[in-house]
C-alpha positions as CSV (number, residue, x, y, z in Angstrom):
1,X,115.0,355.3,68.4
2,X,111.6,356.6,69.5
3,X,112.0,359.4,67.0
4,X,112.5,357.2,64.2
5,X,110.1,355.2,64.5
6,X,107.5,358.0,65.2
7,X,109.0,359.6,61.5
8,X,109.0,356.2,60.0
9,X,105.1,356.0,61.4
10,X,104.2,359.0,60.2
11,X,105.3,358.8,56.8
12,X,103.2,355.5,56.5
13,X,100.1,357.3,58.1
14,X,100.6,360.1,55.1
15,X,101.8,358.0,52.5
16,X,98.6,355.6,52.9
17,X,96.2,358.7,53.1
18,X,97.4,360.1,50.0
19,X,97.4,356.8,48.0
20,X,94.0,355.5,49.0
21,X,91.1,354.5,47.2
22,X,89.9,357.3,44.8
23,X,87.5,359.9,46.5
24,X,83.8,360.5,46.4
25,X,82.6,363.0,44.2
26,X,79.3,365.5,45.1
27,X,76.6,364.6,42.1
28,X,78.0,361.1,41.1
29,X,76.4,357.8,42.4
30,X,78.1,355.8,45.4
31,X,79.8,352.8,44.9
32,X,78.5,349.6,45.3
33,X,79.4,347.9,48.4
34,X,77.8,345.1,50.3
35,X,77.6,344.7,53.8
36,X,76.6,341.7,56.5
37,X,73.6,342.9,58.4
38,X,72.9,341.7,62.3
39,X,70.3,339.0,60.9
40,X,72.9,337.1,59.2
41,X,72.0,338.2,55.4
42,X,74.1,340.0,52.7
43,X,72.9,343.6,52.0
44,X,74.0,345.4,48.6
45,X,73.8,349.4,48.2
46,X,72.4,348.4,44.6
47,X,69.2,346.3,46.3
48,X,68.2,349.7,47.3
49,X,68.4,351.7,43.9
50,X,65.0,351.6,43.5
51,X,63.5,352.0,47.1
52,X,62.2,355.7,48.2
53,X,65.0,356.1,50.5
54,X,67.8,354.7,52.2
55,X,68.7,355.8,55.8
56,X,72.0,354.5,57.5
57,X,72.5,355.2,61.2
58,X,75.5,354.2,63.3
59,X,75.9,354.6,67.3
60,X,78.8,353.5,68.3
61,X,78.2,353.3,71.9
62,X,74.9,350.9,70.9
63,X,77.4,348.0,70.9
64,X,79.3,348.8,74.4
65,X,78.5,347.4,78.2
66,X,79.0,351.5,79.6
């Protein structure tokens, strides 16, 4: 039983990898996307079209107790 269900789950884990949203391409513009920022306001990627530059950082570990 443990074997089927690690077969059944791998399938899924390569089925949903291969039908996924359609990838990035080098030299074409990023998707639009909006995010919620820690003050509480909406951030688009398209607000920023404009700007000089655009730098997005993420640290895990900023958010943890350890």
């Amino acid at each position: 039983m443990i074997r089927y269900s690690l077969v059944l789950f791998s399938i899924l884990c390569i089925a949903t990898t291969c039908l996924g949203e359609s990838k990035l391409t080098v030299g074409k513009p990023a998707p639009d996307f909006e995010l919620k920022g820690s003050d509480g306001k909406t951030y688009k990627l398209s607000d920023f079209k404009d700007k000089k530059a655009v730098v997005i950082a993420w640290y895990p570990k900023a958010f943890t107790g350890g």
